[in-house]
DOROMI-888031 format. One record per residue: residue in one letter; residue number from 1; x, y, z of N, C-alpha, C in turn. Coordinates in pm, 1 decimal. Example, Ala and Ser with C-alpha at 12.3 -4.5 7.8 and 13.67 -1.06 7.14 Angstrom:
- a, 1, 1319.0, -569.0, 780.0, 1230.0, -450.0, 780.0, 1320.0, -330.0, 780.0
- s, 2, 1285.0, -225.0, 708.0, 1367.0, -106.0, 714.0, 1290.0, 3.0, 787.0
//
This chain:
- x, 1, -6288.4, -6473.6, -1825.2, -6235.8, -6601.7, -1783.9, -6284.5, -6634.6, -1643.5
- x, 2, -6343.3, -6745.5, -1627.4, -6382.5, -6797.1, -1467.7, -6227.1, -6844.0, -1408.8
- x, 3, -6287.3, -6860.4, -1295.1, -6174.7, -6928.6, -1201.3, -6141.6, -7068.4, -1187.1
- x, 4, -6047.4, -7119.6, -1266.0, -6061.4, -7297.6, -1227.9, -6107.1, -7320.6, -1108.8
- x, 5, -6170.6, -7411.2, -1092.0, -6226.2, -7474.1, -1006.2, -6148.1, -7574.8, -947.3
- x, 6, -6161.8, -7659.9, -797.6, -6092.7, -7778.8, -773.3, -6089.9, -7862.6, -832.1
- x, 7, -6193.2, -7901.3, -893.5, -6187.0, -8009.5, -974.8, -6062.8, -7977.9, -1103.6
- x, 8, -6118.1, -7898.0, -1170.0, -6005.8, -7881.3, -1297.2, -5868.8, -7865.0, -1226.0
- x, 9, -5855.3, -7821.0, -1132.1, -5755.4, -7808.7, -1099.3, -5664.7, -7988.7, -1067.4
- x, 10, -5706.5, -8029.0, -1012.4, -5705.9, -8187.8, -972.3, -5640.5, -8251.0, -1100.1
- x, 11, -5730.4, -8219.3, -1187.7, -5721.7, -8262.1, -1348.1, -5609.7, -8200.1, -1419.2
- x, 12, -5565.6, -8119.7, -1380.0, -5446.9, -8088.0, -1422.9, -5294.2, -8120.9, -1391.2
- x, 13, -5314.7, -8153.6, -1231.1, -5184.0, -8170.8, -1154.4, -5173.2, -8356.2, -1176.4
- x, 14, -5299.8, -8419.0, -1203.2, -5281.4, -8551.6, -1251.7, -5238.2, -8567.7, -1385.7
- x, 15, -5248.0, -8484.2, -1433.7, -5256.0, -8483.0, -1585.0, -5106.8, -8452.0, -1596.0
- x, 16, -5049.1, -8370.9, -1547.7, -4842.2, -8311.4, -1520.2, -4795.4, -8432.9, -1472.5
- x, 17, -4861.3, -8501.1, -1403.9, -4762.8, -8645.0, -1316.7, -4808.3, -8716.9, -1435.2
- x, 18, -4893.9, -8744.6, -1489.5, -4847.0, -8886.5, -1591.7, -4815.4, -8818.8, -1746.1
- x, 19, -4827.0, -8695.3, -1765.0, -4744.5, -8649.5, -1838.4, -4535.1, -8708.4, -1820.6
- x, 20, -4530.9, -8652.5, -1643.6, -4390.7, -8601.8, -1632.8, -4338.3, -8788.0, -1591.7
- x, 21, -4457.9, -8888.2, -1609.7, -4409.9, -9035.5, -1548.5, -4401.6, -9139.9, -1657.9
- x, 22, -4469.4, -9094.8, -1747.6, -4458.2, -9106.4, -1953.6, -4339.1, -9106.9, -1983.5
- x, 23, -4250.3, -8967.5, -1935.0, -4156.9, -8934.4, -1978.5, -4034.6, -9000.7, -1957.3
- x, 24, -4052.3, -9034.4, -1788.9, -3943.2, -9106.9, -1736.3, -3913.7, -9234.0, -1774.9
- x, 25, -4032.1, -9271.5, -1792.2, -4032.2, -9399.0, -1830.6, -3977.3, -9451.1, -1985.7
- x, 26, -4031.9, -9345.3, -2027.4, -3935.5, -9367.3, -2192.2, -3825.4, -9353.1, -2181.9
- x, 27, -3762.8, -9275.2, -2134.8, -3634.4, -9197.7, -2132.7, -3521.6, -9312.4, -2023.8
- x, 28, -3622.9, -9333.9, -1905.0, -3565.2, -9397.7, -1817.4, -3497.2, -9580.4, -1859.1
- x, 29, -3597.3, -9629.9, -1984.3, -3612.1, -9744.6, -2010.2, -3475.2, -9726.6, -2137.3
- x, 30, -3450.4, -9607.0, -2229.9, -3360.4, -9639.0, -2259.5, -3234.4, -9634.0, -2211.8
- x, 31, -3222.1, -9514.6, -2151.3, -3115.4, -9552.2, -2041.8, -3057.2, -9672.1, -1968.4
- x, 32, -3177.3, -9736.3, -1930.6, -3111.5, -9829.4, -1882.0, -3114.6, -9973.5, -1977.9
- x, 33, -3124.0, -9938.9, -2060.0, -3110.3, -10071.8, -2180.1, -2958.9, -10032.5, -2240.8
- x, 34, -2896.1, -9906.5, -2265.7, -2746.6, -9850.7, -2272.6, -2665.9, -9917.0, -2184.1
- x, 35, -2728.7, -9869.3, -1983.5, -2663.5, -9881.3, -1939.5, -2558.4, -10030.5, -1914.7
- x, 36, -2716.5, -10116.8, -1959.5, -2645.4, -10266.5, -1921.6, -2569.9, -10297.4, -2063.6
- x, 37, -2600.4, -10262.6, -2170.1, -2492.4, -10235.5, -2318.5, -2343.5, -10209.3, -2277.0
- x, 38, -2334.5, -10111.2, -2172.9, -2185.5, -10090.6, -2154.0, -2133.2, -10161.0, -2076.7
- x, 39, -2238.8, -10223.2, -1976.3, -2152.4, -10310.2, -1874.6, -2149.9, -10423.8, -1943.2
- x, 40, -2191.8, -10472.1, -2021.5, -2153.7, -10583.6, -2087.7, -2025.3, -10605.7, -2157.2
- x, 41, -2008.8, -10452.0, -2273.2, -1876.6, -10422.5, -2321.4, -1780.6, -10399.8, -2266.9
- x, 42, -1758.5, -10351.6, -2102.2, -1700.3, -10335.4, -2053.7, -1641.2, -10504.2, -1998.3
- x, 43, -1737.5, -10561.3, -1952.1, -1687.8, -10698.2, -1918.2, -1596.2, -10769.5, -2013.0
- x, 44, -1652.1, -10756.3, -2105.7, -1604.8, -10830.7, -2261.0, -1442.6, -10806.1, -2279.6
- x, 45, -1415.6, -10655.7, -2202.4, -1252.9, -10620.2, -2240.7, -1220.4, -10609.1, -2166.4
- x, 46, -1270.0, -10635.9, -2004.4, -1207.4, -10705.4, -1927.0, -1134.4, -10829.5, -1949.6
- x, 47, -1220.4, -10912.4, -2007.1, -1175.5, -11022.0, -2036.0, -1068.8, -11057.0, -2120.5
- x, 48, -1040.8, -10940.3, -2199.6, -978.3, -10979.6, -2337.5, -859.9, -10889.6, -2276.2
- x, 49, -866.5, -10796.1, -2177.7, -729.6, -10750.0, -2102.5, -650.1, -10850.3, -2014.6
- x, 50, -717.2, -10953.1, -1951.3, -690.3, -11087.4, -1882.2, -624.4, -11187.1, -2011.0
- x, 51, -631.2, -11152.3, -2124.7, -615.9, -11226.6, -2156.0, -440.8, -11226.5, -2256.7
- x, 52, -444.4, -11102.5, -2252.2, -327.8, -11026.9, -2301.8, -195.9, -11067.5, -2241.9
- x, 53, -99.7, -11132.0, -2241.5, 25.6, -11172.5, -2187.8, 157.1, -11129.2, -2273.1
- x, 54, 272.2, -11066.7, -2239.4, 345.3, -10967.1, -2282.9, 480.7, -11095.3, -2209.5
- x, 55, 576.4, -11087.1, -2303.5, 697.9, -11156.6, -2300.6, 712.5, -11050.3, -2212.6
- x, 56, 859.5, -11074.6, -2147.0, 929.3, -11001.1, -2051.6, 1020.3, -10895.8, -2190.8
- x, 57, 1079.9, -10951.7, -2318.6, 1113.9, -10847.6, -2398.4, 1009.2, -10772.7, -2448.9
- x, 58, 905.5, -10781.0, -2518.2, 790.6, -10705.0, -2549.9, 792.2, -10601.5, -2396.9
- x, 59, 745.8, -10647.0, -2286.4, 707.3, -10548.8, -2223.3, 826.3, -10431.6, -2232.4
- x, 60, 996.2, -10488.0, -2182.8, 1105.4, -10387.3, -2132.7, 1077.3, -10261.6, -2353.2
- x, 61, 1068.9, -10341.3, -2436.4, 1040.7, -10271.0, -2537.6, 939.4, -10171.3, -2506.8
- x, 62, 828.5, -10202.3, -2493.4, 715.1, -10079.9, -2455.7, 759.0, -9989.3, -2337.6
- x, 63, 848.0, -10042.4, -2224.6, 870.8, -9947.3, -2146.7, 986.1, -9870.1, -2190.5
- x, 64, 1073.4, -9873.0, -2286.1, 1164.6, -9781.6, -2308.8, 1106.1, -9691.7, -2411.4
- x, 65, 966.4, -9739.4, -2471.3, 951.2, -9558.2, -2549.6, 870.7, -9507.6, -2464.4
- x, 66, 865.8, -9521.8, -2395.3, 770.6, -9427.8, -2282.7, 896.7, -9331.6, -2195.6
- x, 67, 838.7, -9224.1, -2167.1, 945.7, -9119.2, -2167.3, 948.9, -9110.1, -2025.5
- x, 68, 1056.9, -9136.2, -1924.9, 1081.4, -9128.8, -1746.6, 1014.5, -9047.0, -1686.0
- x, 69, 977.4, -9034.7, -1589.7, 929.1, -8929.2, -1473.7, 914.9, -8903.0, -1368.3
- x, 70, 966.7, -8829.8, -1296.7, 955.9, -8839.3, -1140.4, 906.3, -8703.2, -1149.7
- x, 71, 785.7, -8700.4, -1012.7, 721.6, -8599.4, -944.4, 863.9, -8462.4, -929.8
- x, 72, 771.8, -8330.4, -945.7, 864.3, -8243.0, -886.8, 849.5, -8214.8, -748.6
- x, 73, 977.0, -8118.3, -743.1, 993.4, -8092.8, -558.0, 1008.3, -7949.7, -550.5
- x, 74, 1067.2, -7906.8, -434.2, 1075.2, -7744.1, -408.9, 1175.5, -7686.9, -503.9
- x, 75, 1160.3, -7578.1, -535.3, 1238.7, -7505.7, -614.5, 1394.5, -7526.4, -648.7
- x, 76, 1457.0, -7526.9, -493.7, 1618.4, -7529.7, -543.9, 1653.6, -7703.9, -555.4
- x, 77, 1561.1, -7789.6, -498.3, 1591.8, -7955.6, -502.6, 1579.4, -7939.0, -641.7
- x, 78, 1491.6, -7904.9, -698.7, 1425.8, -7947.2, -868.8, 1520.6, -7917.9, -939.1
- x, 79, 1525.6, -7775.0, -937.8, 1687.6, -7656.7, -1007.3, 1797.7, -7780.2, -1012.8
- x, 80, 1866.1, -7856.8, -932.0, 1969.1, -7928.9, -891.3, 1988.4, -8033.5, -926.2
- x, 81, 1816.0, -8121.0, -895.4, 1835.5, -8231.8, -965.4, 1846.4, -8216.4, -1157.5
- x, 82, 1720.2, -8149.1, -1173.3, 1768.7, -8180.7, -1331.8, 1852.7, -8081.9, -1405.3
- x, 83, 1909.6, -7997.5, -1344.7, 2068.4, -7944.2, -1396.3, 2145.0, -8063.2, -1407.4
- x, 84, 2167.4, -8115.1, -1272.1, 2235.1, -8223.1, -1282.8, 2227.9, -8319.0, -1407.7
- x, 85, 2070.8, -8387.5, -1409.3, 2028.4, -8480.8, -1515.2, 2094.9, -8401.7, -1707.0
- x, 86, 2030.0, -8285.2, -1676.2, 2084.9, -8244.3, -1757.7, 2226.3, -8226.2, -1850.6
- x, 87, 2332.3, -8172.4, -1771.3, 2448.3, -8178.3, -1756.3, 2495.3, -8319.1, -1829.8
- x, 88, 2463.6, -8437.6, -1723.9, 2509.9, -8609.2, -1792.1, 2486.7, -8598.3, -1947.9
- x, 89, 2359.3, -8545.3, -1995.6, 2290.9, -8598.8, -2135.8, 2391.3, -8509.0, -2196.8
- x, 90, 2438.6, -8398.0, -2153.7, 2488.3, -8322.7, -2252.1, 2669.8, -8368.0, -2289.4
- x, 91, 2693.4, -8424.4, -2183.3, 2867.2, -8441.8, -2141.2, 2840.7, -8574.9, -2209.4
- x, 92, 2708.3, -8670.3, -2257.7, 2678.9, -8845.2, -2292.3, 2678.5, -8815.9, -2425.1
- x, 93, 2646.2, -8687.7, -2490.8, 2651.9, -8650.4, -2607.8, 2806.3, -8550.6, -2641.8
- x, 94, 2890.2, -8571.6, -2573.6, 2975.7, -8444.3, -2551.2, 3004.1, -8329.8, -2628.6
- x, 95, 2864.1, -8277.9, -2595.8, 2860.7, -8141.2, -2660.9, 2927.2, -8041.4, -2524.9
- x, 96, 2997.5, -7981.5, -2557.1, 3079.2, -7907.5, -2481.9, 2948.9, -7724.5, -2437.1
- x, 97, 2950.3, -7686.8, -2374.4, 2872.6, -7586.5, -2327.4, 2896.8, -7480.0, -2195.9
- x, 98, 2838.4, -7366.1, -2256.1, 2869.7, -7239.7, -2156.7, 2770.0, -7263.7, -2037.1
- x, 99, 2815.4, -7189.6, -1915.5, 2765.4, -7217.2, -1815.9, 2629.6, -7216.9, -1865.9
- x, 100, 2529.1, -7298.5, -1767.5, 2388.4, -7243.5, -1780.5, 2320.4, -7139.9, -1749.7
- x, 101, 2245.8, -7093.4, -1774.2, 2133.2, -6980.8, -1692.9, 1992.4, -7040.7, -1672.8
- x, 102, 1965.7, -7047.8, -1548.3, 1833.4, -7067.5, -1471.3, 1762.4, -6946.5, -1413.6
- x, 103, 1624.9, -6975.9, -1520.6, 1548.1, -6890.0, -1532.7, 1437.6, -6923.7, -1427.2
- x, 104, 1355.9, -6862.9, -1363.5, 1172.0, -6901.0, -1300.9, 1099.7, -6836.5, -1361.5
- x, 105, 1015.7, -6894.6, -1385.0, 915.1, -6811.3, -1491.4, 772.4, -6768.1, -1382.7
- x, 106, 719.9, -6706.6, -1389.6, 595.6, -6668.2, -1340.1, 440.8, -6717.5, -1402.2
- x, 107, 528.1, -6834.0, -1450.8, 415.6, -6951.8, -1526.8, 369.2, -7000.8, -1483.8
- x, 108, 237.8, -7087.8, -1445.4, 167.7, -7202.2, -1379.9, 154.4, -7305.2, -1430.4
- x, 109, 235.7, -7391.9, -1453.8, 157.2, -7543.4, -1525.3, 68.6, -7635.5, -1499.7
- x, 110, 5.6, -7639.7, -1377.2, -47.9, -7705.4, -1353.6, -113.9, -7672.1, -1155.9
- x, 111, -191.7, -7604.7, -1188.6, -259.1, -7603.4, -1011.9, -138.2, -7534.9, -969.6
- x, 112, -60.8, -7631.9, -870.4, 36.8, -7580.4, -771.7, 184.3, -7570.2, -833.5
- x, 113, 165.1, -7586.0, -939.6, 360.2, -7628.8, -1034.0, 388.2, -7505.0, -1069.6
- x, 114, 502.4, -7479.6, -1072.0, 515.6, -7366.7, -1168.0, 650.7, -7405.7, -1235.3
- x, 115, 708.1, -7330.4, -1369.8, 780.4, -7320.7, -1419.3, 924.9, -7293.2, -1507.6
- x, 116, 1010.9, -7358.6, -1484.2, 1143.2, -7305.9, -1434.7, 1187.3, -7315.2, -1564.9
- x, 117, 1300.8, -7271.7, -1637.9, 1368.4, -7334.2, -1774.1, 1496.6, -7331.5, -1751.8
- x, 118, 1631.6, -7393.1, -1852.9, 1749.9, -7376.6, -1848.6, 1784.3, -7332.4, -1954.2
- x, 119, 1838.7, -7197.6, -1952.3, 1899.3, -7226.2, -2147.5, 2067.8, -7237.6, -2115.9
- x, 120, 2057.4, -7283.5, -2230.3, 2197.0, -7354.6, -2251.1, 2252.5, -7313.8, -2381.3
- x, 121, 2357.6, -7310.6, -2468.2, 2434.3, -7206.6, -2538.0, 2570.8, -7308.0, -2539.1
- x, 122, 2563.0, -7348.8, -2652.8, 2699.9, -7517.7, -2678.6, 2720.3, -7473.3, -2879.9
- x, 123, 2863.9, -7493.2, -2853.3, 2921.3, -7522.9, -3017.8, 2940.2, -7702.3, -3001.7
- x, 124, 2882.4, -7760.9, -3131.6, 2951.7, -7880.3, -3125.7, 2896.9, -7959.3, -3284.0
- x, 125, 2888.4, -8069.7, -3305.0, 2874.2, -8120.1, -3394.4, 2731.6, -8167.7, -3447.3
- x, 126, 2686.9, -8180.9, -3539.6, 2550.4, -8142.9, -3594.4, 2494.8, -8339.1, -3542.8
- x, 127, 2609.6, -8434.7, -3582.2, 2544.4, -8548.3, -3509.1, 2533.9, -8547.4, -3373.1
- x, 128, 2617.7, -8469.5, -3302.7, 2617.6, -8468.0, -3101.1, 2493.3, -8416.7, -3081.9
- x, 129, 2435.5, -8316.3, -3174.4, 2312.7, -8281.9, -3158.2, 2156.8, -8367.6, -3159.3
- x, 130, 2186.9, -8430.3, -3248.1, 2115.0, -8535.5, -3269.8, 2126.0, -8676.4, -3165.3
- x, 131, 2252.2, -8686.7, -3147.7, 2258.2, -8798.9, -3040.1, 2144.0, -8722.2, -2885.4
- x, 132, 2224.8, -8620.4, -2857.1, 2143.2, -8566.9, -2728.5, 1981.5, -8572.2, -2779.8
- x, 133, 1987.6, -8492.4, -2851.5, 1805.4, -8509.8, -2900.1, 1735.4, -8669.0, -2920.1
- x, 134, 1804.1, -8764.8, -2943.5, 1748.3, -8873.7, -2940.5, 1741.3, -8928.3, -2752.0
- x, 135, 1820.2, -8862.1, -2649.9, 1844.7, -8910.8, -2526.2, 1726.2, -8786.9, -2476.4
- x, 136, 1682.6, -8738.1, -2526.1, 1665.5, -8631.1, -2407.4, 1514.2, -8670.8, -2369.9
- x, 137, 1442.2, -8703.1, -2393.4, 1338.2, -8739.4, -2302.1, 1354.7, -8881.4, -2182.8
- x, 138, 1519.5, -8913.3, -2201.9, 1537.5, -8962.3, -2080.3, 1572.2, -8917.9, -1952.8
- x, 139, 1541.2, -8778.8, -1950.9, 1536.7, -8681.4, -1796.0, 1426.4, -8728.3, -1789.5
- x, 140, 1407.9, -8733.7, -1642.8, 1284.1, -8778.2, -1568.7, 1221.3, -8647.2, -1513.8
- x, 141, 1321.3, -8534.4, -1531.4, 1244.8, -8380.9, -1504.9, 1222.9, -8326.7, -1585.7
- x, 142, 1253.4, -8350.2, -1729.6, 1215.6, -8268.5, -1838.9, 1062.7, -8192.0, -1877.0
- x, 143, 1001.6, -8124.5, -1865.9, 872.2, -8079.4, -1918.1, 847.9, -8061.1, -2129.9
- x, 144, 957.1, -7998.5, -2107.5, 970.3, -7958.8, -2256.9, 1074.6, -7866.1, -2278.5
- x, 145, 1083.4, -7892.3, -2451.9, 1175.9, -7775.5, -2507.8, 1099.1, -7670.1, -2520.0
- x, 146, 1169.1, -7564.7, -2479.6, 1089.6, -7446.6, -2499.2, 1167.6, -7361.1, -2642.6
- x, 147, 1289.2, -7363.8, -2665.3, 1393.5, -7296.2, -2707.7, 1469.0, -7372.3, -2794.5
- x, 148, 1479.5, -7415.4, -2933.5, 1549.8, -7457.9, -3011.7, 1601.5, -7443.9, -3132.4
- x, 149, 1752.3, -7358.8, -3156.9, 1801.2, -7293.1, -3261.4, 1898.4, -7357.8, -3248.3
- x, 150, 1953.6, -7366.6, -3426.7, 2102.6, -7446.9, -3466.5, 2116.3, -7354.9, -3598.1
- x, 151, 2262.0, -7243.2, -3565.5, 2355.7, -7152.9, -3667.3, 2436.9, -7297.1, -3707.2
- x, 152, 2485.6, -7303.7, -3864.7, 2564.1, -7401.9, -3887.1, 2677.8, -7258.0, -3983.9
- x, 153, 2800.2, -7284.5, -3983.6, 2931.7, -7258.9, -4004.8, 2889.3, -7304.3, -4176.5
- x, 154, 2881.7, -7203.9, -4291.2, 2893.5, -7205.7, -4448.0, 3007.1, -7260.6, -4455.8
- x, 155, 3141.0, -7251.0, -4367.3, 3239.8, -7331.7, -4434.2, 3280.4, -7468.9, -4375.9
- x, 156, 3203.1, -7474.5, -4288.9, 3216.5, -7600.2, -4206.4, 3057.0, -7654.2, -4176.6
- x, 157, 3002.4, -7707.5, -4255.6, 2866.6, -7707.9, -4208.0, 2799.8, -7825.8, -4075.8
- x, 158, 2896.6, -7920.0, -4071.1, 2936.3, -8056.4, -3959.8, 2902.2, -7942.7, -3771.6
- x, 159, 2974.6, -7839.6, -3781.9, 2989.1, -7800.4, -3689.6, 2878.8, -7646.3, -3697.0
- x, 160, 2841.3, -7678.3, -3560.4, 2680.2, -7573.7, -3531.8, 2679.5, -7499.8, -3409.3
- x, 161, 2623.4, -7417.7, -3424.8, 2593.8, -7359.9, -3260.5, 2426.0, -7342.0, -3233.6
- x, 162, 2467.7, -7389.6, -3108.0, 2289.6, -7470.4, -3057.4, 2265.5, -7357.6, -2959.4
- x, 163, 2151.0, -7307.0, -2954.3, 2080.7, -7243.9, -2874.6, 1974.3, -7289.9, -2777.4
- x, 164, 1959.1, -7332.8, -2669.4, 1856.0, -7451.2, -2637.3, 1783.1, -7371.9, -2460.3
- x, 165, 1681.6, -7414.9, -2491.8, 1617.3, -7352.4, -2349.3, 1517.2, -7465.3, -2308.8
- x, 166, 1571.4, -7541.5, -2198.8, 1421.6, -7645.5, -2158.5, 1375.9, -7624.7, -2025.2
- x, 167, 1245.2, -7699.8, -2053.6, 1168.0, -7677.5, -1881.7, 1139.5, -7770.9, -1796.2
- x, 168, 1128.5, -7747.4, -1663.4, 1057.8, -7848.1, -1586.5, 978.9, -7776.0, -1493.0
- x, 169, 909.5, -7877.6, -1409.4, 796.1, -7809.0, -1309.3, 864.4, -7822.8, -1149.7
- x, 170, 786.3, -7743.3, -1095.4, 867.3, -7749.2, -943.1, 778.7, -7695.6, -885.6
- x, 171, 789.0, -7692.5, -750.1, 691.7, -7666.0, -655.4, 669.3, -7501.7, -585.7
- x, 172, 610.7, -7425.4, -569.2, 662.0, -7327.2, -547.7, 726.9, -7311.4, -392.3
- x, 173, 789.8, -7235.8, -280.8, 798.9, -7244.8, -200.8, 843.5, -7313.3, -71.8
//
């Protein structure tokens, strides 16, 4: 094998640039024939979001199935507030219940959150159950149920015992 020469050499590195300027150009041209595709569609539902007008009942309707929320806080504020929150839903359903137990879990939910639960331990009636379960994503601290068992009474089947453990997030520290 000889040694390329300058020349071939020349011929080659011209030959990689309109190889590698071929490329862009194809590639580059559809791209940007997409790109103005989306800004167009995008305009289009702009427009048609401008154009959308919501009664004052329609809207308060859409905002009540959407489930409350407020940011969490430090550990014992969080613990307090939604014990508290808690507590109302359960006394609004008056299911009667043993003290709580507040647990911390060594969970992370999210980056800096971590994860606390309550279980709770109530005899009461199989509709009180259902009433609370239809209220309960109106805590604004709720995360989730973690924990949900119902023993019902063979001779009384109306009346149940609920086993319940829920969570929220809190801050550590």
């Amino acid at each position: 094998m000889q040694k390329p020469s300058e020349r071939d050499i020349r011929i080659l590195k011209i030959g990689g640039i309109c190889v590698v300027a071929i490329l862009v150009f194809y590639y580059g041209g559809t791209l940007l024939e997409n790109w103005s595709d989306v800004r167009a569609e995008v305009k289009t539902k702009e427009v048609q979001l401008g154009d959308i007008t919501l009664s004052d009942s329609k809207q308060a309707g859409l905002l009540s199935i959407v489930p409350a929320f407020e940011m969490p806080e430090k550990e014992e504020a969080q613990k307090n507030r939604f014990r508290d929150k808690f507590v109302d839903q359960l006394k609004k359903a008056g299911i009667k219940h043993e003290p709580l137990k507040v647990v911390t879990t060594k969970k992370t939910l999210y980056k800096n959150y971590k994860l606390m639960n309550i279980q709770c331990k109530a005899k009461c009636k199989f509709t009180q159950v259902l009433d609370f379960l239809a209220r309960l994503n109106e805590n604004p601290h709720l995360v989730g149920v973690e924990v949900f068992k119902m023993k019902c009474d063979k001779s009384k089947p109306q009346d149940v015992e609920l086993d319940l453990t829920v969570s929220t997030a809190y801050l550590p520290g």
